[in-house]
C-alpha positions, -999 to +999 in steps of 0.1 A: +057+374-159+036+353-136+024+336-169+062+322-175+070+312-146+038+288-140+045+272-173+079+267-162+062+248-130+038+231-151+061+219-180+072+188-187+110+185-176+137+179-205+154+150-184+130+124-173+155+116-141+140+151-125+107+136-126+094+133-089+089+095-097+119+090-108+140+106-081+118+092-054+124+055-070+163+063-071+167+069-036+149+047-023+168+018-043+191+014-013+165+011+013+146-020+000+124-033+028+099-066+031+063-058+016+051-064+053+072-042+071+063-013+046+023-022+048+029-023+085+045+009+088+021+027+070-003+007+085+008+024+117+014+058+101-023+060+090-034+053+130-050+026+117-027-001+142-059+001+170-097-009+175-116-008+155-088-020+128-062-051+130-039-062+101-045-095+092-018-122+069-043-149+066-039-143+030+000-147+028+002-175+004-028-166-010-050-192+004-083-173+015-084-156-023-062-155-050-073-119-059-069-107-026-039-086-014-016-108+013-020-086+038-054-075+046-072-041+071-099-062+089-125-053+116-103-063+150-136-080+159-135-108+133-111-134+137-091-152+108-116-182+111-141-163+106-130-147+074-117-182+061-155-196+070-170-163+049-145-169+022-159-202+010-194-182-001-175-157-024-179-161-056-148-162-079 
């Protein structure tokens, strides 16, 4: 019995719409928000929004490092200055 009913848990579902991936992409649709306001919020969510941490956009347009993310989690002790003037001894 309980054999049958964890490979009904396990299983791969007939219609790929009940995927959780799937469903969670479909209603969400309707609630399309900015890139920042989502990294923000979870940002925030992850209790990250106080010292030691500050979130950083001196990589909006991609300026500091094209293989950077635009928004960056940086020490709340380092200014943007300071990370452009480290910047320029990465090596690309």
């Amino acid at each position: 019995y309980w054999l049958n009913e964890l490979n009904k848990l396990i299983s791969v579902p007939l219609c790929l719409d009940n995927l959780f991936a799937f469903k969670f992409a479909l209603s969400k649709t309707n609630q399309e928000r900015s890139l920042r306001d989502r990294f923000n919020d979870e940002f925030t969510r992850l209790q990250l929004d106080s010292y030691p941490w500050r979130l950083t956009e001196i990589n909006r347009k991609y300026e500091l490092c094209t293989s950077y993310p635009e928004f960056c989690i940086v020490p709340s002790a380092i200014t943007d200055d300071e990370l452009f003037e480290v910047a320029k001894f990465r090596s690309y």
